[in-house]
N, CA, C and O atoms as a DFTB+ gen file, in Angstrom:
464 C
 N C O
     1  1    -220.059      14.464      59.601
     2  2    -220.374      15.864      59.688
     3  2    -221.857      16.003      59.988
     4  3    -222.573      15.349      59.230
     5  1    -222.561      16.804      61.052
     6  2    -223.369      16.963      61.445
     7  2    -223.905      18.428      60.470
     8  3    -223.367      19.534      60.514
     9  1    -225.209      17.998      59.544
    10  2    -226.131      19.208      59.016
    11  2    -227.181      19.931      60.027
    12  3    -227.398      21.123      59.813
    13  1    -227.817      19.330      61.062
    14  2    -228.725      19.724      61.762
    15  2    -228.437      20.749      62.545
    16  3    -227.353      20.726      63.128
    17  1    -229.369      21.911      62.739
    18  2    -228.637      23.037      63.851
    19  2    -229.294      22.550      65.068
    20  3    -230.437      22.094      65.101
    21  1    -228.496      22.673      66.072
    22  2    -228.680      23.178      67.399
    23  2    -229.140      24.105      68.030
    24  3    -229.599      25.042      67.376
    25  1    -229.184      24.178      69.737
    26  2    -229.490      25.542      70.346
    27  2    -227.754      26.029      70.084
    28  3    -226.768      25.342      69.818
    29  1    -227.883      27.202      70.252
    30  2    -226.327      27.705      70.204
    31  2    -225.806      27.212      71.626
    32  3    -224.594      27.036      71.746
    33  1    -226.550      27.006      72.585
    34  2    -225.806      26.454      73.560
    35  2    -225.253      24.767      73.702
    36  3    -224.537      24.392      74.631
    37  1    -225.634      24.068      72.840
    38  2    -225.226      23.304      72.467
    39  2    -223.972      22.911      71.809
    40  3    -224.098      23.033      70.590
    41  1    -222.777      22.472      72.162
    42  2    -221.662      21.937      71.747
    43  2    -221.576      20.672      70.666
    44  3    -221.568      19.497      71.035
    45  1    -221.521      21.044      69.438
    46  2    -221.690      19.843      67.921
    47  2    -220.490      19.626      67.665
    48  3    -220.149      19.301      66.527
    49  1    -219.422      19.792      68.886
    50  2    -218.203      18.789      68.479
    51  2    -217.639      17.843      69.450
    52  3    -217.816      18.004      70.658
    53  1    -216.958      16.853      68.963
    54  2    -216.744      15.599      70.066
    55  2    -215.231      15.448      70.111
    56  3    -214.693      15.970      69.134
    57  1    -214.316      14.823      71.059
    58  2    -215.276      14.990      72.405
    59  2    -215.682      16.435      72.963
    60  3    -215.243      17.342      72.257
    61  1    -216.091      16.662      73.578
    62  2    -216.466      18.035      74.515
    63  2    -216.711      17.768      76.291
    64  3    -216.749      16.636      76.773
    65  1    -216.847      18.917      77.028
    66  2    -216.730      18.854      78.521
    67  2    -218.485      17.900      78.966
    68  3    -218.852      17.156      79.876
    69  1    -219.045      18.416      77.876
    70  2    -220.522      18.283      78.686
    71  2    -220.991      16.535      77.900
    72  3    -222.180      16.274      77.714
    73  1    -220.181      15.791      77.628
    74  2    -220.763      14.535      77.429
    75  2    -221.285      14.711      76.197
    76  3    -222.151      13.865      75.973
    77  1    -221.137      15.354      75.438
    78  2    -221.964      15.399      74.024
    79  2    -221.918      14.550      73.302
    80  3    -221.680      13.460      73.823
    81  1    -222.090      14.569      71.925
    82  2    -222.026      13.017      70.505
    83  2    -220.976      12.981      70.495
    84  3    -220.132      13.877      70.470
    85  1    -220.869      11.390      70.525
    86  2    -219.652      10.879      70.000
    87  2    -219.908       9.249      69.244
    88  3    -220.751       8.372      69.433
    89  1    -218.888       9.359      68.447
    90  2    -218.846       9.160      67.125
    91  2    -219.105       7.724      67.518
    92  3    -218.665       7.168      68.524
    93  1    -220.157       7.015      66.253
    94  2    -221.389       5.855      66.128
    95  2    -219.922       4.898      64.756
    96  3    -220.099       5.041      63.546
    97  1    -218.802       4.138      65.235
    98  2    -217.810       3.511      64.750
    99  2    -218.690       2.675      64.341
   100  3    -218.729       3.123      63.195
   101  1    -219.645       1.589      64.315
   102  2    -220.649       0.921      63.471
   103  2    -221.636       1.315      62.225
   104  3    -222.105       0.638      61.310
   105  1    -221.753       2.705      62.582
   106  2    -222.279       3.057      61.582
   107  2    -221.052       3.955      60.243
   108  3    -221.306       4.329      59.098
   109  1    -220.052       4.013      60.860
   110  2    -218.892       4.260      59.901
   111  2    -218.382       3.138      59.368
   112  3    -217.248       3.349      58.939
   113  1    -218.789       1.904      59.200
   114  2    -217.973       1.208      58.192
   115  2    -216.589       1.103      57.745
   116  3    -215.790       1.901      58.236
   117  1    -216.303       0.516      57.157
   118  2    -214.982       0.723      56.409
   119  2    -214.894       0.636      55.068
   120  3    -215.299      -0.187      54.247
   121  1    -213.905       2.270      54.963
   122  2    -213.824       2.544      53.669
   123  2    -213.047       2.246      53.036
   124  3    -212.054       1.812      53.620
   125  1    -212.994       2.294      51.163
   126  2    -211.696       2.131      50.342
   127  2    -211.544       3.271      49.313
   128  3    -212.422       4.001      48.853
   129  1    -210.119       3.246      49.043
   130  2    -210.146       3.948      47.952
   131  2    -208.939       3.700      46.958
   132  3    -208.240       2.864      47.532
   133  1    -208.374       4.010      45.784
   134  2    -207.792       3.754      45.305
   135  2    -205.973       4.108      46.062
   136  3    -205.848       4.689      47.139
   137  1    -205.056       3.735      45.429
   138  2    -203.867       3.713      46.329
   139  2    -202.811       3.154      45.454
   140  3    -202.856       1.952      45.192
   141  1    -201.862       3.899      44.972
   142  2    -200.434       3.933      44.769
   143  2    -199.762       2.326      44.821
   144  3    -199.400       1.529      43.955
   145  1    -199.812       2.314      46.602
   146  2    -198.830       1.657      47.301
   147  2    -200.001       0.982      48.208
   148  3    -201.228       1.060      48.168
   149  1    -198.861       0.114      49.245
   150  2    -199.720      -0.789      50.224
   151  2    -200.239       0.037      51.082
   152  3    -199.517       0.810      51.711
   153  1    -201.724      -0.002      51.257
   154  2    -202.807       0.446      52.672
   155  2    -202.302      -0.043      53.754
   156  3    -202.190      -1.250      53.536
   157  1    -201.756       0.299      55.284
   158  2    -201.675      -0.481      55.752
   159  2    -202.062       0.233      57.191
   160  3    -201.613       1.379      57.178
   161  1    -202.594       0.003      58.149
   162  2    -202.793       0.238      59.347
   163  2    -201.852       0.207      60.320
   164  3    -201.481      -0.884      60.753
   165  1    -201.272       1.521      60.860
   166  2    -200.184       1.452      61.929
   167  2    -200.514       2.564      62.498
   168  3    -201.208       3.443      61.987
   169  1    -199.896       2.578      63.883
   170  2    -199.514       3.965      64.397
   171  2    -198.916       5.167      63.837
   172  3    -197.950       5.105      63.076
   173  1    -199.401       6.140      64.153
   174  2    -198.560       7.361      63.623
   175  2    -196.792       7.476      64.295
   176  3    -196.543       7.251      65.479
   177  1    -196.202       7.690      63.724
   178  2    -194.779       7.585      64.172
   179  2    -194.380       9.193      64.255
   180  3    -194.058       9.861      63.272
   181  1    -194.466       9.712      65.685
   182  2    -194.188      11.246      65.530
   183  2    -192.965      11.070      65.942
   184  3    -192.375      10.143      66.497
   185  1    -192.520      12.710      65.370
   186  2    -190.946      13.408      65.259
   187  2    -190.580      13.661      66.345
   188  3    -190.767      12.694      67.084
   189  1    -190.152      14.469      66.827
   190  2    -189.320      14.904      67.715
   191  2    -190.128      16.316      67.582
   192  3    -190.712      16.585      68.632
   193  1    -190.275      17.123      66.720
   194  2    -191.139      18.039      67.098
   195  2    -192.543      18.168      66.586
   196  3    -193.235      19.165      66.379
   197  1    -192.764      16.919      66.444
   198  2    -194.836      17.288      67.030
   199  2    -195.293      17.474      68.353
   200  3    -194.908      16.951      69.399
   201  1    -196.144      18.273      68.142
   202  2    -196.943      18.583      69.648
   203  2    -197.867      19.184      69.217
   204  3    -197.815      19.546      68.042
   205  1    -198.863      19.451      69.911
   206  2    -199.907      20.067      69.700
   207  2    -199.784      21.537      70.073
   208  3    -200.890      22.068      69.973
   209  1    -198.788      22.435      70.488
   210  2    -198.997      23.208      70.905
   211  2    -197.402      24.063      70.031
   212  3    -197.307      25.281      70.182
   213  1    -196.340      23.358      69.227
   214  2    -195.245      23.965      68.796
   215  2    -195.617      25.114      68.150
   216  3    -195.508      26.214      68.693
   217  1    -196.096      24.947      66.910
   218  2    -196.429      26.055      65.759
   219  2    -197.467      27.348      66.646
   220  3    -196.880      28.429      66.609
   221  1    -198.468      27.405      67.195
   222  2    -198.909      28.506      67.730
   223  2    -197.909      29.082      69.245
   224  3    -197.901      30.241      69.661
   225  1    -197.278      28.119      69.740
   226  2    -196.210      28.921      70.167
   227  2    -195.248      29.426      69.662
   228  3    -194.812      30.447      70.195
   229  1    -194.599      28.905      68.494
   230  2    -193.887      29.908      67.583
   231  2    -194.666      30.893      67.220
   232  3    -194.457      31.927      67.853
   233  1    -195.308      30.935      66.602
   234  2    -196.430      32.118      65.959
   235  2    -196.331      33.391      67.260
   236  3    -196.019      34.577      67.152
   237  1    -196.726      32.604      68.462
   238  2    -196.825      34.175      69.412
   239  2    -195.431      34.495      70.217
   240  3    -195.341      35.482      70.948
   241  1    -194.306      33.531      70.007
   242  2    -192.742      33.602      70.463
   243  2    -192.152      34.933      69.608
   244  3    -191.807      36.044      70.011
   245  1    -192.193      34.223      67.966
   246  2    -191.612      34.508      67.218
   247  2    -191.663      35.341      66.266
   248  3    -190.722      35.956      65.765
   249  1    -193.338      35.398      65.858
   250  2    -193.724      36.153      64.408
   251  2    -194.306      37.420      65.417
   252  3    -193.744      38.500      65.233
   253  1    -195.315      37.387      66.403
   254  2    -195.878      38.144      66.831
   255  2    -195.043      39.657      67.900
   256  3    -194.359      39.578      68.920
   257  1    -195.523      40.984      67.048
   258  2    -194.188      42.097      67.998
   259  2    -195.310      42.047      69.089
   260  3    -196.347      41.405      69.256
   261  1    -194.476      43.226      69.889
   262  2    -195.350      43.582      70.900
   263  2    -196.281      43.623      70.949
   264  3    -197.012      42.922      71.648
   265  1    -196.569      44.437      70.239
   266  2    -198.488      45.008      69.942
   267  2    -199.193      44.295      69.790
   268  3    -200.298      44.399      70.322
   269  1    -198.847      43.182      68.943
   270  2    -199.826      41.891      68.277
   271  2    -199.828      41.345      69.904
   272  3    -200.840      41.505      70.586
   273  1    -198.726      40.752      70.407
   274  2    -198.870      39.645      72.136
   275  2    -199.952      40.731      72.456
   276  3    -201.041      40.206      72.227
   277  1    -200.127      42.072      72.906
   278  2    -200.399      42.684      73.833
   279  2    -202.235      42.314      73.302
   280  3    -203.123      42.025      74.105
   281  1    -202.424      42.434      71.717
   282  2    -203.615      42.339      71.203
   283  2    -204.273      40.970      72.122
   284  3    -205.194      41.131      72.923
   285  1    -203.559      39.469      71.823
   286  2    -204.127      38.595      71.419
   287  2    -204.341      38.055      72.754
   288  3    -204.956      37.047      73.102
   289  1    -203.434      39.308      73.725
   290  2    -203.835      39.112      75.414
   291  2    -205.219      39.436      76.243
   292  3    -205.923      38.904      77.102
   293  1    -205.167      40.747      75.381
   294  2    -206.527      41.161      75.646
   295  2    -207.754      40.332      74.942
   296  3    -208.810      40.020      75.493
   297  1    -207.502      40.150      74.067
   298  2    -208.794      38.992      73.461
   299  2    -208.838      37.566      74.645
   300  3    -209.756      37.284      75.416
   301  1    -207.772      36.982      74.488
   302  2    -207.596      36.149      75.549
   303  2    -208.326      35.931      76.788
   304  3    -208.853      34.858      77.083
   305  1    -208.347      37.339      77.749
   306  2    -208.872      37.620      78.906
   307  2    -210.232      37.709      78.622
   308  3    -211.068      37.201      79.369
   309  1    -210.648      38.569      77.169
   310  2    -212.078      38.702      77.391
   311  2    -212.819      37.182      77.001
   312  3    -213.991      37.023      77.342
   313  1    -212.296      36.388      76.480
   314  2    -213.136      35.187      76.482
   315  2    -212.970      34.158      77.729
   316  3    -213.587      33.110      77.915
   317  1    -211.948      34.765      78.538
   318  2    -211.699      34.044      80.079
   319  2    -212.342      34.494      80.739
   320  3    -212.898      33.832      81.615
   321  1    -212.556      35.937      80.579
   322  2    -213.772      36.580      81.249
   323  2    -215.085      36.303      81.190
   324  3    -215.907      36.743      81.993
   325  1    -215.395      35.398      80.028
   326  2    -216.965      35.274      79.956
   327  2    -217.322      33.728      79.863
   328  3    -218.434      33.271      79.597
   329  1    -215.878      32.835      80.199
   330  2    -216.479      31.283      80.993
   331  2    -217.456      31.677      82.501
   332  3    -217.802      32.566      83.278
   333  1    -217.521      30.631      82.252
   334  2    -218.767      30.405      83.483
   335  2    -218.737      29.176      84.355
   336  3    -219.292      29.052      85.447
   337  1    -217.988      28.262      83.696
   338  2    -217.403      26.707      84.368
   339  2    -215.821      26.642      84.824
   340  3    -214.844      26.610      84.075
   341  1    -215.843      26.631      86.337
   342  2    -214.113      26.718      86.643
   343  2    -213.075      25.419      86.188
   344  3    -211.849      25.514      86.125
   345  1    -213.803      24.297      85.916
   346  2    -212.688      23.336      85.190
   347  2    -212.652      23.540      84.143
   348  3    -211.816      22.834      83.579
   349  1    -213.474      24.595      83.133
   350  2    -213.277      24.836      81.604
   351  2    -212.157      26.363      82.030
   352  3    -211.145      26.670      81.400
   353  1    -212.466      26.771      82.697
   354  2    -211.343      28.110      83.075
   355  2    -209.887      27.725      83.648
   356  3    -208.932      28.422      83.306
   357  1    -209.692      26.590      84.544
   358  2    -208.622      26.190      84.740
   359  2    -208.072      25.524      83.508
   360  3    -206.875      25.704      83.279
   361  1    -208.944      24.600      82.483
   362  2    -208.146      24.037      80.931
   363  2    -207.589      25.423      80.108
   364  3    -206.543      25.538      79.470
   365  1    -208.529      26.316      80.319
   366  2    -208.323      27.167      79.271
   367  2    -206.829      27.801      79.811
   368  3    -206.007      27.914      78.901
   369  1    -206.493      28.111      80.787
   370  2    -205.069      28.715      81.590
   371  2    -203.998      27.199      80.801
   372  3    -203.238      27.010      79.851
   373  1    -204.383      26.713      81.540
   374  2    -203.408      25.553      81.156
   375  2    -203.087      24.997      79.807
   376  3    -202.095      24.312      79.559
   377  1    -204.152      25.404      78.829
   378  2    -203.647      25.451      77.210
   379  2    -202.926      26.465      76.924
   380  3    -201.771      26.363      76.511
   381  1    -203.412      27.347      77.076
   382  2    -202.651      28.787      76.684
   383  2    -201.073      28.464      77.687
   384  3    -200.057      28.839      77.101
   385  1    -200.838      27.793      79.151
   386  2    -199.803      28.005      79.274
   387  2    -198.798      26.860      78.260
   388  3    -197.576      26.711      78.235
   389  1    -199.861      26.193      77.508
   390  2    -198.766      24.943      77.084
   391  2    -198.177      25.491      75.389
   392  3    -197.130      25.129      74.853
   393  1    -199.173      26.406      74.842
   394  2    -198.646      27.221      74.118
   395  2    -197.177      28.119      74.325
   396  3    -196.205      27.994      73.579
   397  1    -197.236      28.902      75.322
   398  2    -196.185      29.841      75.719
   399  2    -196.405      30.005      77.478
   400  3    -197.203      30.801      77.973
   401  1    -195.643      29.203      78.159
   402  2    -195.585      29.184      79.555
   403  2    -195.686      30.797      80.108
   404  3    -196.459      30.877      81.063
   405  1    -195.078      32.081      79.718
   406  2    -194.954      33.366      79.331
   407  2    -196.555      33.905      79.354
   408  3    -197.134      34.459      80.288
   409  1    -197.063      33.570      78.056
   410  2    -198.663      33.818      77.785
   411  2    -199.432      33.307      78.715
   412  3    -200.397      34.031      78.960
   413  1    -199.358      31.958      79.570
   414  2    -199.867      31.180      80.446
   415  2    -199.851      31.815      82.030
   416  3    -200.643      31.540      82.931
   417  1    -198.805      32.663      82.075
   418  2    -198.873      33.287      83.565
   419  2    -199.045      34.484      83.361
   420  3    -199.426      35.032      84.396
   421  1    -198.938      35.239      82.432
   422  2    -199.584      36.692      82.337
   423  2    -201.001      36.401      81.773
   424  3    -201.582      37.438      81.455
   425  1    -201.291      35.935      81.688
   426  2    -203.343      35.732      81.449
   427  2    -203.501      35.094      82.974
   428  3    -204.360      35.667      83.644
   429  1    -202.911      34.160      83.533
   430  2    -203.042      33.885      85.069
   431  2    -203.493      35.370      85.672
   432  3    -204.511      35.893      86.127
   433  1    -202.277      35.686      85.431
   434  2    -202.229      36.915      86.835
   435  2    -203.194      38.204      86.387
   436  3    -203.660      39.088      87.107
   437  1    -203.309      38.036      85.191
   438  2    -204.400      39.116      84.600
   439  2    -205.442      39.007      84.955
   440  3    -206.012      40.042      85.301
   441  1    -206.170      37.726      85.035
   442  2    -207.478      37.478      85.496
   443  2    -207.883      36.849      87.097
   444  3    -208.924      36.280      87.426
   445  1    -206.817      37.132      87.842
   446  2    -206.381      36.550      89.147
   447  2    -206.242      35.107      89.375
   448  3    -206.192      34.774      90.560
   449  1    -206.170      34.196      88.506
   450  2    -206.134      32.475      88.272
   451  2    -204.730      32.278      88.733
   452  3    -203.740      33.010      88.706
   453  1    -205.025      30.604      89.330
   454  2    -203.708      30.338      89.493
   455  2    -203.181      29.667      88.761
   456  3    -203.731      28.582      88.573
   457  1    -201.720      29.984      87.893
   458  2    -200.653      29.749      87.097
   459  2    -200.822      28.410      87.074
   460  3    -200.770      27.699      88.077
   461  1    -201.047      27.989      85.843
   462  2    -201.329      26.389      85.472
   463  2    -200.099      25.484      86.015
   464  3    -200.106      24.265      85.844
């Protein structure tokens, strides 16, 4: 965890677009701690429904009525509206479409972008 401030234009998380810090694995060591059962080092073994994108597409599929989509559209656009880098504007279309393919082409066509 980084205490030091930055310029605000500065990005203090890794990875990021602009090459920023990334993480000094020599100076992290290896840790211990107490434990139940055997420690053991493996891969994560995902389900069938992990993804990075399930639960906030439920959230705006399922929980969210009209009004709320229509809200979180307009917020949407205005922070698409105020990138300034077109490969951070083409990621940003293309997350939002991996959330809700739906949400992904109506923020397209809202801001004239082409559909991820």
């Amino acid at each position: 965890m980084r205490y030091q401030f930055s310029d605000a234009t500065v990005p203090t998380y890794s990875p990021n677009s602009f090459g920023g810090p990334e993480p000094d694995l020599e100076r992290a060591g290896e840790g211990s701690w107490e434990t139940d059962g055997a420690l053991i080092r493996a891969a994560q073994t995902l389900h069938s429904e992990d993804d990075d994108f399930g639960q906030a597409g439920t959230l705006y599929r399922d929980v969210f009525d009209d009004a709320a989509k229509v809200r979180i559209q307009q917020v949407l656009i205005g922070q698409y509206n105020a990138l300034t880098i077109d490969r951070i504007k083409e990621r940003f279309i293309w997350y939002w479409t991996q959330v809700d393919a739906n949400l992904g082409h109506s923020l397209a066509s809202a801001v004239g972008a082409p559909a991820a």
